[in-house]
N, C-alpha and C positions, 0 to 999 in steps of 0.2 A: 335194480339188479345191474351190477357192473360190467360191463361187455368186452368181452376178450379181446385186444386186437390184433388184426389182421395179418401183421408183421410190422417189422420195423424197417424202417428207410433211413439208409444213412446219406446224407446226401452233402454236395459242394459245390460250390457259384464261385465262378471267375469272373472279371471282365467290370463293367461299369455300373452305376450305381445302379438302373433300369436291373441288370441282370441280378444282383442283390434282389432286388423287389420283386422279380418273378421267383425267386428261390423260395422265398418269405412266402409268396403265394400260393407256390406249390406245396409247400409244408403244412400252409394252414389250410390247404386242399383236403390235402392228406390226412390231415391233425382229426377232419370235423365228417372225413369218411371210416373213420374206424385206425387208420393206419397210428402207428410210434415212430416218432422223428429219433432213432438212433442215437446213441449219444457217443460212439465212435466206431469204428469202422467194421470191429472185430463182432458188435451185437448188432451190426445191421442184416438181414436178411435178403435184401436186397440194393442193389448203389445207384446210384441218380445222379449224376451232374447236368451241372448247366454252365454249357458252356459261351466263350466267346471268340471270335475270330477275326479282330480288328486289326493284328499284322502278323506278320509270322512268328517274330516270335512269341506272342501270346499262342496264335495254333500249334506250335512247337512243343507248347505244355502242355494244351490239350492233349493232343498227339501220346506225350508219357502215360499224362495223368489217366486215359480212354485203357490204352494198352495195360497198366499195373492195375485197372482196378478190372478188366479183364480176368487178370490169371487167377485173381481169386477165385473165381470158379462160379459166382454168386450172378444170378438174373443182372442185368445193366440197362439201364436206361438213360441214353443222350439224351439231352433239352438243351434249349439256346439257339442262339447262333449259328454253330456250325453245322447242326446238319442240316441247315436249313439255306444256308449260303452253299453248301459241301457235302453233299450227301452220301458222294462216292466215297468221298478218303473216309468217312465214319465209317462207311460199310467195309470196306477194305479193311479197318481195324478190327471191326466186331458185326460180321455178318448177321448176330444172332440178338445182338441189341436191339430194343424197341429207340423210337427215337420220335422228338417233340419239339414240336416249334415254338418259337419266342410267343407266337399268336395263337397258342392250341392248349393253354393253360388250363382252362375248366374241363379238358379231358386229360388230366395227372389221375384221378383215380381210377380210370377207364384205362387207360396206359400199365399204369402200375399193379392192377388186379391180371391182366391177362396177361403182363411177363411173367407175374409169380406163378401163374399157371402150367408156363411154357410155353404160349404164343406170343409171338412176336408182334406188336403191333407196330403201325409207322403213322403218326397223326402229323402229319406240317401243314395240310392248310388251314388259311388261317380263320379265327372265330370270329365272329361279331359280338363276344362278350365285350366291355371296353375291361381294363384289369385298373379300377377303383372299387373302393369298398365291400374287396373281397375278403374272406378268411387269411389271416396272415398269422404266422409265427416270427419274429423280430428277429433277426442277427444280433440286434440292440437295441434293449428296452427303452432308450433312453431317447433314438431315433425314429423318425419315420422319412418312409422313402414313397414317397405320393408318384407316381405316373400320372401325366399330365393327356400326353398323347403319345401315341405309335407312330414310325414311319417319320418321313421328312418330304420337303418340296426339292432339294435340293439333288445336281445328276455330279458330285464330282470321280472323278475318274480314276482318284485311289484308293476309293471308298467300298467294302464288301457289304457295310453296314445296311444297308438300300435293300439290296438281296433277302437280305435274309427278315426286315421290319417292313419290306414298302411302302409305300406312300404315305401319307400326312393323315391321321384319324383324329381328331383331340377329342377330348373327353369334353362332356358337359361344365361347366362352370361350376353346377349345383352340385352335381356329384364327388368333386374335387373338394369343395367348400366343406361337404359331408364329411367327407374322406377324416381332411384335415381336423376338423371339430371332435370325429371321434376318437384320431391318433393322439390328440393336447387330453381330452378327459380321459386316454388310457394310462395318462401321464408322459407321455411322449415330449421332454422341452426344446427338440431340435429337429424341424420339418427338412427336407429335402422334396425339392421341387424340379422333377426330372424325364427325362423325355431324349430321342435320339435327338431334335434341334427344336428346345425350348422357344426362341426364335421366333417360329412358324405357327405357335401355338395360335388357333384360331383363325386362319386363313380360310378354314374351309366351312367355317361357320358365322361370319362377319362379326366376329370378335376378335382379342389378343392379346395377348402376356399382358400388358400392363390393365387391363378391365380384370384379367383373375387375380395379379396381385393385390388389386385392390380390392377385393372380391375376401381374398385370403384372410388379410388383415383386418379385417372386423371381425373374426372368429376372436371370441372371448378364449382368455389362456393367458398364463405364464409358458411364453413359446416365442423361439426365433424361426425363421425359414432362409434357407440357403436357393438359390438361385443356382441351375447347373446348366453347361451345355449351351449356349446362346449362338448362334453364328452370327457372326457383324455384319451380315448382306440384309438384314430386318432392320437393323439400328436406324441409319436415317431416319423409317418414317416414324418413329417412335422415341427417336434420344431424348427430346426435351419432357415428355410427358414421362419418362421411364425414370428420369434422375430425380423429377418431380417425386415420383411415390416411394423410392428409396429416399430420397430425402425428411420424408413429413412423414413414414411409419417406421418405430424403433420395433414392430417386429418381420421387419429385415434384415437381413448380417447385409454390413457395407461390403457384396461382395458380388462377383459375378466371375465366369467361367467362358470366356467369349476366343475361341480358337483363329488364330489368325493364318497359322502354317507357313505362311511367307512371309516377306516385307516387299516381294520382287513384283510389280505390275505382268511383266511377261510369263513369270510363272503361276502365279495363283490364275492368270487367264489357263494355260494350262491344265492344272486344277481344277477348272470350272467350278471357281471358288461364287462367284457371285456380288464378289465384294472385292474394294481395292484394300492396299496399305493404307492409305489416308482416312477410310472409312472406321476404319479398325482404332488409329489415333486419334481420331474427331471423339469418338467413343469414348475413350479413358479419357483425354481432359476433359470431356463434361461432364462425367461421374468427377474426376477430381479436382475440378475448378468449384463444386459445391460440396465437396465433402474429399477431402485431401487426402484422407488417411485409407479412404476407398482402395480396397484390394482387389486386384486384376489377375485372374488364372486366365493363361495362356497355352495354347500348341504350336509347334515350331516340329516341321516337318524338312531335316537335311537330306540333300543328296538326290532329289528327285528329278526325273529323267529331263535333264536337258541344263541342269542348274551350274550356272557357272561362276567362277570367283565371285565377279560383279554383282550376282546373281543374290550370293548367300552374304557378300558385304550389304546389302540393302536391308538383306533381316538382323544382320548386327547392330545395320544405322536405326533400323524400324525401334527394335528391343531394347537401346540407349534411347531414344528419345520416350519412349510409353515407361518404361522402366516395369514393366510387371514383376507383382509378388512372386509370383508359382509358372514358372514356364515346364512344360512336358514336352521334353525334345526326342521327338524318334528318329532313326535315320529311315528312308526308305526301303519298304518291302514290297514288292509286287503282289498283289494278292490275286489268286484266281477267278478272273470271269470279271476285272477291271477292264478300263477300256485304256491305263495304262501301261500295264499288263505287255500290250501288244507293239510298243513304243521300243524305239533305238536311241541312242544318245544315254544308257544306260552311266550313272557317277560311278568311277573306280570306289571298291569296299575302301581302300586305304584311304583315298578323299574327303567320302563321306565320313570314316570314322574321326578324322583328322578335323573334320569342319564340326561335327559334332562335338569333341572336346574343346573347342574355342570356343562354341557358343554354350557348353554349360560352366565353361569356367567366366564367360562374363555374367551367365544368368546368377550365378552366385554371388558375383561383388556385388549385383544388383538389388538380390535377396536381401543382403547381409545389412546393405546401405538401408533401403527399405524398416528392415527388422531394427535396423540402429535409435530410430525415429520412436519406436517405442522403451527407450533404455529409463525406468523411472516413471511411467504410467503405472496411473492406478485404475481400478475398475473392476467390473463385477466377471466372472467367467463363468460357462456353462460345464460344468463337468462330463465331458459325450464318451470319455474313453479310460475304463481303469485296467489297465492288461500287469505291466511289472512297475509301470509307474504311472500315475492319474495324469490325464492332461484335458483342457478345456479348450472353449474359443473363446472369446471376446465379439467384443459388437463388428468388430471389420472380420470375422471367421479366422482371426491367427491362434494357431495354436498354442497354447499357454503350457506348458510343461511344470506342473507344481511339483516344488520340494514332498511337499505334506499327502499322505495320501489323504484322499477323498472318496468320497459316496459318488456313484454314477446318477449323473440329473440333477446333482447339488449347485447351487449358484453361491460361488463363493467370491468374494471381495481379496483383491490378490496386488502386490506391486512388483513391478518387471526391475530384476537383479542384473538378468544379462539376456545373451542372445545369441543366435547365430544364423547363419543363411538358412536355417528349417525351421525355426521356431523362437519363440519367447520363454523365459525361465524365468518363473515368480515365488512369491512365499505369500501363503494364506494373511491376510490382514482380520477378515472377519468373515465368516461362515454365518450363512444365513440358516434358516431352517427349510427344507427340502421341499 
């Protein structure tokens, strides 16, 4: 007998990959308690976000997105981030919302049945579930987004992040291992390996990133895995062993996500980064002294309280000399309940914005020079994305922008025609079978 369900949840995730995969979990929370994942706004019965609060103006849209989905008149339920860094400003928006923490996931159905009733619940502390091989619903089929661990080691002082995930938990080995083995047999060809500071992973269990990635890589599969999130105060004691296993397994993308924020000694002390500039450089040339074509995502944080000319030339000399693929440049925002927050020496908006545009118009030549390196390669690509046009990645995770549409998950045989500082442009050579 087929069992009515409950209502429908429409629901939407902001913010980083981690928040993606709590959406995913909430869904399939919901999915395998009775509830229908909405399939848009107007047949949901009730709305759910989850949100995130990493600078203002990411909460700026929270902030919209909380207030319009409000007026609708419909039960609300915050998750994420911010009520959990911010609890006031959510209430101040919707007193009558329920609200849920990044760490309170296996009560979404608990949450969700007593808005629709008309009580309010408030669930933020956090669980001792770990959030692997839980019930999911995909944003994309084609992806998986593995949570490694919660929380970080790390105190920096612009960071809301801490607040609201605390401390460093990591996940078992075996249950990630699991994880992954059953995302590749659901057909899954593109793992994401993700965590607030990937980094860390294993500190508090005398293990680390590199014993899971190798851990990883013996899961039988047609499957790559992305690496996200690393901070380069772990590098040291692990570079040579880390290049080693990217090196000797191709189901790794030549790829890493390692935030550097400055290039300035005085300021990333500041920061209470943990790590110097040089740390951060020693890093990419060891990935690309054994593998060149090694892709480097970066963050470059302008304008932060105390930075001066000198300051922000050091990150242009840092940025030219590493040359990274992908730089994400923010300018500073004070976020609430920072400890820099409470700092003077504040950078003029016009400065910042001003220093900002110099450093993305050299991260561009840098791109472009970069992406040039591929003009006339050939090779296989992963098809992870078909919206209005198909686009893959390749073995270093660039994105491949195909002429020809494609099947999502298809590994096609593709040669690079052109390019530009955001991507690769190819044309199909041979499609394999899916």
């Amino acid at each position: 007998m087929r069992r009515e369900p409950k209502g429908k949840v429409w629901l939407e995730a902001y913010g980083c990959s981690a928040s993606m995969a709590d959406s995913e979990m909430i869904a399939g929370l919901l999915k395998s308690a009775g509830y229908e994942i909405a399939q848009s706004k107007k047949e949901g019965t009730l709305n759910l976000i989850v949100t995130c609060s990493v600078k203002d103006t990411t909460e700026h849209k929270m902030v919209h997105r909380i207030k319009q989905l409000s007026k609708s008149g419909k039960p609300l339920v915050v998750a994420g981030c911010l009520p959990k860094a911010d609890r006031a400003l959510v209430e101040s928006l919707n007193s009558d919302a329920s609200l849920m923490g990044p760490h309170s996931l296996d009560r979404s159905a608990e949450v969700v049945a007593s808005t629709l009733s008309g009580n309010r619940l408030v669930a933020l502390s956090d669980s001792k579930t770990d959030k692997v091989n839980i019930p999911r619903v995909r944003i994309n089929p084609a992806v998986s987004i593995v949570e490694i661990a919660s929380g970080c080691l790390s105190e920096c002082t612009f960071c809301q992040t801490k607040m609201a995930k605390g401390v460093l938990r990591s996940y078992r080995p075996g249950d990630i291992v699991r994880q992954v083995r059953q995302d590749v047999a659901d057909g899954c060809r593109e793992v994401w390996l993700t965590s607030t500071d990937s980094g860390c992973y294993g500190r508090d269990m005398a293990s680390d990133l590199v014993e899971l990635l190798q851990a990883c890589c013996e899961v039988d599969g047609d499957f790559k895995m992305r690496v996200g999130m690393l901070n380069p105060q772990y590098m040291p004691g692990m570079i040579a062993r880390m290049v080693d296993v990217y090196d000797k397994n191709d189901k790794l993308f030549k790829f890493v996500h390692m935030p550097v924020q400055s290039g300035s000694e005085p300021i990333l002390r500041k920061m209470k980064r943990g790590h110097t500039a040089r740390v951060f450089a020693d890093a990419v040339h060891a990935f690309r002294e054994k593998m060149p074509d090694f892709t480097v995502s970066t963050d470059i944080i302008v304008g932060f309280p105390g930075e001066t000319e000198d300051d922000f030339q050091q990150t242009l000399d840092l940025l030219k000399e590493t040359e990274p693929d992908v730089v994400n440049i923010s300018r500073y925002s004070a976020r609430p309940g920072t400890e820099a927050t409470r700092w003077k020496g504040r950078v003029r908006t016009d400065v910042a914005k001003e220093r900002s545009r110099r450093a993305t118009a050299l991260v561009r030549r840098i791109a472009k020079k970069r992406n040039s390196a591929w003009q006339g390669w050939e090779g296989e690509v992963i098809v992870n994305e078909v919206v209005k046009v198909s686009q893959g990645r390749n073995y270093a995770y660039k994105p491949v922008v195909l002429e020809e549409p494609a099947e999502l998950g298809a590994r096609i045989r593709v040669r690079v025609h052109d390019f530009s500082s955001f991507s690769l442009k190819a044309r199909a050579i041979l499609q394999s079978s899916k």
